[in-house]
C-alpha positions in Angstrom: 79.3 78.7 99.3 76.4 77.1 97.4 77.0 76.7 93.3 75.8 78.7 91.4 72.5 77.5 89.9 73.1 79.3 86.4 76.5 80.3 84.9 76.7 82.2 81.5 80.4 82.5 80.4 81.1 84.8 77.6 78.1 85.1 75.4 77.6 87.0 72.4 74.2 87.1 70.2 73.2 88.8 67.7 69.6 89.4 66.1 69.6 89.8 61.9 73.3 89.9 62.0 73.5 93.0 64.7 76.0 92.5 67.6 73.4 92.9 70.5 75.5 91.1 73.2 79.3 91.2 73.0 80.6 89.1 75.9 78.6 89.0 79.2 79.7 86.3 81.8 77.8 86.0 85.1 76.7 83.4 87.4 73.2 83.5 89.3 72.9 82.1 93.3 71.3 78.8 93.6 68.7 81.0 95.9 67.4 84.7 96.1 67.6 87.4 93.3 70.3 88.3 91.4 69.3 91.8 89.1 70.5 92.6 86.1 71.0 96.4 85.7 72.0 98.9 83.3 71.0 102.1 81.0 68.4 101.3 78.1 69.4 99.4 75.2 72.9 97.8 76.7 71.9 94.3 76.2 70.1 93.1 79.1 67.0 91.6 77.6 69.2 90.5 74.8 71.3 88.6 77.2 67.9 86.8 78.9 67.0 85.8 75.3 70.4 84.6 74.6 70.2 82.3 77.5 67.2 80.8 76.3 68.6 80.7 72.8 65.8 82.6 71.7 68.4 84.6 69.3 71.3 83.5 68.1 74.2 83.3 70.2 77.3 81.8 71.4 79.3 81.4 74.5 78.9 78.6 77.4 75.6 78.2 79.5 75.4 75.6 82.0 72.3 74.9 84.5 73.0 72.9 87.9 76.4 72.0 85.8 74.7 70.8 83.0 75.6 72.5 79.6 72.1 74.2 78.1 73.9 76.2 75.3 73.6 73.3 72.7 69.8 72.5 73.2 66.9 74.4 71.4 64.7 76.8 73.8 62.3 74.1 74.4 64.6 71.8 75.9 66.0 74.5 78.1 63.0 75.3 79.4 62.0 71.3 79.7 65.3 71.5 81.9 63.2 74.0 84.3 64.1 77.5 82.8 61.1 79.3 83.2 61.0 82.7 81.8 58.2 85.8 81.8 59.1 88.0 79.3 58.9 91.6 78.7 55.7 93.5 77.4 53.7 89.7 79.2 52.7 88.9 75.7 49.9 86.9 77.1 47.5 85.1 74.5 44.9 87.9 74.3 42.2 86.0 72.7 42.0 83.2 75.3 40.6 83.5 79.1 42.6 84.1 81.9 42.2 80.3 82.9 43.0 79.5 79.5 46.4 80.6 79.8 47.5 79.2 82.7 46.7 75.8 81.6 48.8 76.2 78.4 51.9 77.3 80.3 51.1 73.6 82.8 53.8 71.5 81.7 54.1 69.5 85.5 51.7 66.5 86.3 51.2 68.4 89.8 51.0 72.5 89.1 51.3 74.3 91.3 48.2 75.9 91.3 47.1 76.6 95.0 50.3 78.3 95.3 49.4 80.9 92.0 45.9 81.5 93.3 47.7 83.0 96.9 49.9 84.9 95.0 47.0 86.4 93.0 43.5 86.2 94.1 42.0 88.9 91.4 43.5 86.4 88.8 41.1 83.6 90.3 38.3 86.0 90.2 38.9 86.8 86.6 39.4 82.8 85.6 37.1 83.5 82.7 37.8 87.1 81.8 39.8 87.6 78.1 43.1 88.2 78.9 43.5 90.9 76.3 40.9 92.7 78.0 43.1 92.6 81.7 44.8 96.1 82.5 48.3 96.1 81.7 49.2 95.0 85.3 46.7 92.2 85.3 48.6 90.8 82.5 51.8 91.1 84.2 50.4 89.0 86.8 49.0 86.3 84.3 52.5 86.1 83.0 54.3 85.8 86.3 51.8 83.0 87.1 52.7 81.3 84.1 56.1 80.6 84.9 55.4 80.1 88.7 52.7 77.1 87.7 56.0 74.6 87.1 58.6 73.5 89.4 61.4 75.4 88.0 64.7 75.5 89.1 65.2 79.2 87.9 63.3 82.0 86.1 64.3 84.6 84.1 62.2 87.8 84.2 62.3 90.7 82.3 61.0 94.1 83.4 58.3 92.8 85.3 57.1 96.7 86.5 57.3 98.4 83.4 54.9 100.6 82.4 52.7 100.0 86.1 51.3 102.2 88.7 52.7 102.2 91.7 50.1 100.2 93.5 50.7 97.2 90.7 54.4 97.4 91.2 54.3 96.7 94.6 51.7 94.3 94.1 54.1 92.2 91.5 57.5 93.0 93.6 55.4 91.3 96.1 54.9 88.0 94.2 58.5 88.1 93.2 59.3 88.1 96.8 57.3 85.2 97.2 58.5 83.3 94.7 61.9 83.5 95.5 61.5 81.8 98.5 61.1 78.6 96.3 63.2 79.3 92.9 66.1 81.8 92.7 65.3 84.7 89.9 68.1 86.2 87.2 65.8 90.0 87.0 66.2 92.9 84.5 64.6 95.6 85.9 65.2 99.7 86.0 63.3 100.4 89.1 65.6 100.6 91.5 63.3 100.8 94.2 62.7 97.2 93.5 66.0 96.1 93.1 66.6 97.3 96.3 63.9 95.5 97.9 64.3 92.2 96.1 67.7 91.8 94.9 70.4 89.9 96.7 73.1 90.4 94.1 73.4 92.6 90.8 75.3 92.4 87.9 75.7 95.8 85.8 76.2 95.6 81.8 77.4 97.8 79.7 77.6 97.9 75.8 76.9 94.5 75.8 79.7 93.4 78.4 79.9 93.0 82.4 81.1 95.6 83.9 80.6 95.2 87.3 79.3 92.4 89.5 78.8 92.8 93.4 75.8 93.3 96.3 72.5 95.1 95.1 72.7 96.7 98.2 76.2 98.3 98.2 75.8 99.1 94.3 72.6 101.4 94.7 73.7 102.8 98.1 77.0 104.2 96.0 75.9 107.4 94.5 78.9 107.6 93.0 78.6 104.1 91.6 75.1 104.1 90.5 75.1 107.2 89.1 78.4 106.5 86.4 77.0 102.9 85.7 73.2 103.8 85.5 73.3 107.2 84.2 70.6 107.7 87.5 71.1 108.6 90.9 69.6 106.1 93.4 69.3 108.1 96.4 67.1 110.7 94.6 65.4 108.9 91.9 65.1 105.2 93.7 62.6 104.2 91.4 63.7 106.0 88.3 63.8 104.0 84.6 64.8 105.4 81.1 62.5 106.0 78.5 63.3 104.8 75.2 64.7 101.5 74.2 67.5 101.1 72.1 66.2 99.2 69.1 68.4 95.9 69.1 67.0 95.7 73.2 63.0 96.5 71.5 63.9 93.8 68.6 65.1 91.4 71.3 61.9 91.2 73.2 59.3 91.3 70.2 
């Protein structure tokens, strides 16, 4: 088997002195998607942002090998860690075009490749992205991080908050993009992880407690239902209301 492209072994953080993370160890496949799943306020978004060292934490994270957990957040992502976070926080005063171009950090983007994935954001080129529905914003925020050649994104709850016609459209894109960078994904709907995700890793008060196929997780009622509080087979695209507030602190 291939390396893994991203290995994360026993990390804590912690955001104004609150244990958020206690000790999650994982390792993401150098191609595909591997999902991150669990009940609201757990630590997943926490862990994403400890990765990036976006909060404070501690623990070992190496990319391709190399050891990222010393390096400040801009190095990391110089290293080809590209990350769309949740709630898109797009730069609402600036035009659509506007923020792609800040997010270019490549001599070559890859900008014929972002305009197929999302025609209705070349259409909008000059529109104020603060004035985008909320799925149009998820869009200008998964293009951000697909304009570079990373060698891995992180992305948190892409589908949140969308209609069904938007979440397909973004699963869509995801499914594209993983074709040319492997993905490490927090996301509740299940119906998506089922359709994207390769592998899954399940946390639980801030700690691993299960690691294994997407696919034999979710089709375990059993399983799913005492890990995710949810039952897959008769709510596949269920989520839980209500963040925790160390997971709504994490991605402010």
């Amino acid at each position: 088997m291939s390396a893994p492209i991203l290995t994360v072994s026993h990390l804590s953080a912690s955001i104004a002195g609150q244990q958020v993370v206690e000790d999650v160890s994982l390792s993401v496949a150098p191609t595909g998607i591997t999902a991150v799943l669990g009940r609201n306020g757990v630590g997943k978004t926490s862990t994403l942002r400890g990765i990036l060292g976006l909060i404070h934490r501690q623990g070992e994270v190496t990319l391709a090998g190399e050891r990222i957990d010393t390096l400040p957040t801009h190095r990391i992502v110089q290293r080809g860690v590209g990350y769309v976070p949740e709630d898109r926080e797009v730069f609402a005063g600036l035009t659509v075009a506007e923020n792609l171009a800040l997010a270019e950090r490549d001599r070559s983007p890859r900008r014929e490749f972002v305009a197929e994935l999302f025609p209705d954001l070349v259409a909008r080129r000059g529109q104020l992205a603060g004035t985008l529905s909320g799925g149009q914003q998820q869009m200008v925020s998964v293009a951000r991080a697909l304009l570079n050649e990373n060698r891995i994104l992180l992305v948190d709850e892409p589908t949140k908050g969308l209609a069904p016609k938007i979440v397909s459209q973004v699963a869509d894109a995801l499914a594209e993009a993983a074709k040319v960078v492997p993905i490490l994904l927090v996301e509740q709907n299940l119906e998506v992880v089922r359709r994207l995700a390769d592998d899954a890793v399940v946390i639980a008060g801030g700690r691993v407690v299960h690691t294994g196929s997407a696919r034999e997780i979710l089709d375990d009622e059993a399983l799913t239902t005492r890990l995710l509080g949810v039952s897959a087979e008769t709510h596949p695209g269920a989520s839980h209301p209500g963040k925790a507030q160390s997971e709504r602190s994490a991605s402010a």
